[in-house]
C-alpha positions, 0 to 999 in steps of 0.5 A: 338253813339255820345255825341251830345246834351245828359246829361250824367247820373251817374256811380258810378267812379272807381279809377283806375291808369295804367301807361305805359312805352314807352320810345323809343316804336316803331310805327308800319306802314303799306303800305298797309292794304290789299292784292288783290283781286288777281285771280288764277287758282284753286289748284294754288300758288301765293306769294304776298308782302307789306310792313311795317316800323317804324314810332317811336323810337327803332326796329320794330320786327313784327310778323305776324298770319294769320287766315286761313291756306291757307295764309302762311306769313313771315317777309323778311329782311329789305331793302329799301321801295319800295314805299315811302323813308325809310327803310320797312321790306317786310311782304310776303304773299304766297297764296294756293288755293288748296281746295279753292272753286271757287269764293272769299276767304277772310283770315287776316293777324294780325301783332303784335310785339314783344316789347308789347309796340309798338304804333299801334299794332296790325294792320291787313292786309285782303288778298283776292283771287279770284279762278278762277277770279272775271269777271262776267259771267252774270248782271242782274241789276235793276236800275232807270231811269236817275240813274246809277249801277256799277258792280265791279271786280278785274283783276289781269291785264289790259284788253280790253272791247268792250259794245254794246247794242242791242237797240243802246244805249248808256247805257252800258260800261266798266270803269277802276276804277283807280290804284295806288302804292300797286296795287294789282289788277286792279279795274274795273266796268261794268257801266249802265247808263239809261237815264232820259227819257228811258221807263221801261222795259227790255234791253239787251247788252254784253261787251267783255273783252279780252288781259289779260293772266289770261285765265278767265278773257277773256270772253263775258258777257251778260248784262240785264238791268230792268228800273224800277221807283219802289223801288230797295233794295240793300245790302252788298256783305257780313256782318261781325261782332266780338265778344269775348267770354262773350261779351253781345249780339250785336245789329247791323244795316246792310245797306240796301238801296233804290237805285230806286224810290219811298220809300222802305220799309222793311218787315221782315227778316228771318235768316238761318244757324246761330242760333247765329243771331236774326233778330230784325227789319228793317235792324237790328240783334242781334249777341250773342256769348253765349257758342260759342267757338271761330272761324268763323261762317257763316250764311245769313239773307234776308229781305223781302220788297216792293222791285221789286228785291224781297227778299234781302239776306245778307251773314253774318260771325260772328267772335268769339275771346278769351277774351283778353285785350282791344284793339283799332283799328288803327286809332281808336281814333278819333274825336266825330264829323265826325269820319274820321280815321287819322283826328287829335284832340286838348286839351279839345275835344271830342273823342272817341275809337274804337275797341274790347273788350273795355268794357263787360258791358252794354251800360253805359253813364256817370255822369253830369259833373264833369265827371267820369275817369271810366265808365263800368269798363272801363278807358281811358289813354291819355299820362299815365293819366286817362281821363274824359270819357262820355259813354262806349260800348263794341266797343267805348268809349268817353272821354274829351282829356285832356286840358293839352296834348301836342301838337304832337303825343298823346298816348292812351290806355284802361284799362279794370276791371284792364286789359291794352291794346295796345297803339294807336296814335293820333295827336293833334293839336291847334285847331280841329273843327268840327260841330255836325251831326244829326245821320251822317249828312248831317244836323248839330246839329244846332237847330231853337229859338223853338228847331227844327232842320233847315232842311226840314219838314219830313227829320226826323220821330221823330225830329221836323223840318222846315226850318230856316228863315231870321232873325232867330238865330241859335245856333250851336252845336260844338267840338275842337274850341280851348280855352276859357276865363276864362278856364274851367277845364278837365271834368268839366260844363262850367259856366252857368252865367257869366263870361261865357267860351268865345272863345279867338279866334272868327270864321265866321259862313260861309253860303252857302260854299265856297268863295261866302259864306256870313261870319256872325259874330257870337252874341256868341261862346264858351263852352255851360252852363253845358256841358263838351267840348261841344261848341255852336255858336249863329248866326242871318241869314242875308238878304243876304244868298242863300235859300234851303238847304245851307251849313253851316261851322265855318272859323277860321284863322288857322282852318276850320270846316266840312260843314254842311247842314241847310233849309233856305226859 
């Protein structure tokens, strides 16, 4: 949920003040957030090993918790990284399957610290085991002409593979995915690849896999191929979803997709085994923790579609934790425009936080500006001081980074109804810019002189659009462009007169991506009338730009934004 291009109505503001101190805090990181998949005979014992260090000041102290019994973990004695330079501290893993069930095992792993003032902690680690290995026995797969499926599995080494295909084709073959340092399995996929002009029908082949000294990943697997130019649905391997105790139900989407031709459309759903679960519509269900106690439940839904594969059935596990403090995720506080975790923010933009429990109200959007410090009970500390906020969830909150952080390492933290959490970090920077997406891109939030959006006619059910034309002048939606004259304060409406808040430092609006864009020079750009950190860019398209659907970006001199996709014709 962005802010985009919403007015933001009123919450009655808390006054609400928390300051915490950090003072040689240190800044939990980890080499690797995950373990395996790593195979193992049934009722075998494995011991697996990553690391973790101190990315701040003082000692790290982590304590490790994990929630199945069939992972034991333990922190090994510093030494040197294995990975990268510097001190690590091994986080040991030995891994039981005995009782285990054939096929995958999923267990996490949180590690905390003992000082309650480290900065990104707690993190978790997912371990994952495959008893008695993960290469398929079988494929059956539907897939488009000219399109591609890939079926992939972990091997805990490095195997041969042998395709042939009764027809002759060339359709079928083994790939290895690639490996790295904490590699602890070794990725690969079984690729099919029809061509564009092969019939439908049904095709047959095999791959053998050999050399590798876990007896069971040496097999011979037949594959089925079914060309098909009708619509193919395809979902998660597995969906899973967190609550705590008291949360409101939660309405969440589970990607199904049309991997075939033509449009998938998706019928009904059905729900089994999970009387937590209500299948509401599309793809979407409804998680409702009630009087649940906490633990792991499981359950399935399918959907029903016009989809040759049939009927789609989605494993789900729901997670049910204690009500605790608010707790941001690792790398949880991110931008408001493309949500890349790690990406850095600047002084007046946008944000968000994201995590568990941060707010047990309902969803709640905040006052017009000036903006509120407080919404659903929830409150956003950058740097000790309270933020102007613009929405609260249960899993996400945003808010305006102050105009006054430091440029460097900046620490935030949720306090809810009185309740602080844990403490995240995030870098800031001068300048951060990022274009506004229509519902995750690819196009921007960019809009025609009628209030359309520059994208082909249907792209959206409910949005008007059409494409953009020569001479046309487009007003761009953005966040982190940097500062402005005369300066707008933290949370409050830009000027809707003028003086109005213009950019101190101007950016080319580039047109068709890349070094043989066309650099326009925009006719304004700076904080749009009324809102707060909300930018807007207004550009004319010249004759000389590349027509259908063209990538779009702003190119500061010390900065570049994301590309987005407009239609022009």
């Amino acid at each position: 949920m962005g802010v985009k291009l919403l007015r933001f109505l009123a919450a009655a503001p808390l006054t609400l003040i928390f300051a915490t101190a950090l003072d040689a805090a240190p800044m939990l990181r980890l080499v690797s957030s995950t373990v395996g998949p790593v195979s193992i005979a049934p009722g075998g014992t494995t011991t697996q090993t990553t690391e973790a260090y101190n990315a701040g000041d003082g000692a790290l102290s982590p304590v490790l918790t994990s929630s199945v019994n069939w992972i034991t973990a333990s922190v090994g004695a510093q030494r040197t990284c294995s990975s990268r330079q510097g001190l690590c501290l091994p986080l040991n893993f030995v891994l039981n399957a005995s009782g285990l069930p054939a096929g995958n095992s999923t267990g996490i792993v949180t590690v905390s610290d003992n000082n309650p003032n480290a900065v990104d902690a707690p993190q978790t680690i997912t371990v994952t085991l495959q008893v008695g290995g993960a290469v398929p026995s079988s494929v059956d797969a539907y897939v488009a002409p000219g399109g591609t499926r890939d079926i992939s599995f972990y091997t805990n080494s490095q195997i041969n593979g042998v395709a042939t295909t009764r027809d002759g084709g060339t359709w079928l073959s083994l790939a290895l995915n690639g490996s790295g340092s904490f590699q602890f399995a070794v990725p690969y996929r079984i690729h099919i690849a029809p061509p564009a002009a092969m019939p439908p029908g049904t095709y047959s082949g095999q791959v053998v896999t050999s050399g590798s000294s876990f007896a069971a990943d040496n097999k011979t697997i037949p594959v089925t191929m079914r060309v098909t130019t009708q619509p193919i649905a395809q979902g998660p391997d597995r969906f899973r979803q967190q609550l705590a105790q008291g949360a409101l139900p939660f309405a969440a989407t589970i990607p199904i997709t049309n991997v075939g031709q033509g449009s998938l459309t998706l019928q009904s759903g059905t729900v089994t085994g999970a009387p937590w679960l209500t299948y509401v519509a599309g793809s979407t269900v409804s998680f409702d923790p009630g009087s649940l106690s906490p633990g792991l439940y499981s359950g399935s839904v399918t959907f029903n579609s016009n989809a040759v594969n049939g009927p789609v059935t989605v494993p789900v596990d729901f997670v049910v934790v204690a009500k605790g403090p608010p707790l941001i995720s690792y790398q949880g506080v991110q931008d408001n425009g493309t949500f890349v975790p790690g990406d850095p923010v600047n002084p007046g933009d946008i944000a968000v936080v994201k995590g568990d429990q941060l707010s047990f109200a309902a969803v709640t959007l905040g006052q017009a500006p000036p903006l509120a410090t407080t919404i659903g009970g929830a409150q956003v500390l950058f740097n000790g001081s309270p933020a102007p906020m613009y929405y609260s969830t249960y899993g996400q909150l945003a808010f305006q980074v102050p105009l006054e952080a430091p440029i460097g390492t900046g620490l935030v933290q949720v306090v809810r109804d009185g309740t602080p959490g844990n403490t995240a970090s995030v870098q800031v920077v001068a300048r951060a810019p990022r274009l506004l997406l229509v519902r995750g891109g690819p196009y921007g939030a960019i809009t025609n002189t009628d209030g359309s959006i520059p994208a082909p006619v249907g792209t959206f059910s409910d949005i008007t659009t059409h494409p953009a034309q020569v001479g046309d002048t487009l007003t761009l939606y953005a966040i982190g462009l940097g500062s402005t004259s005369p300066a707008v304060g933290t949370g409050q409406a830009a000027p809707g007169a003028e003086p109005l808040a213009r950019l101190n430092t101007l950016p080319m609006v580039n047109i068709g991506g890349g070094i043989g864009g066309t650099l326009v020079a925009p006719l304004f750009a700076g904080l749009s009338p009324g809102f707060a950190g909300l930018y807007q860019v207004n550009v004319t398209i010249p004759e000389n730009v590349p027509h259908g659907i063209v990538s779009l970006s702003l190119a500061f001199p010390d900065a570049a934004s994301n590309s987005v996709d407009i239609a022009i014709q």
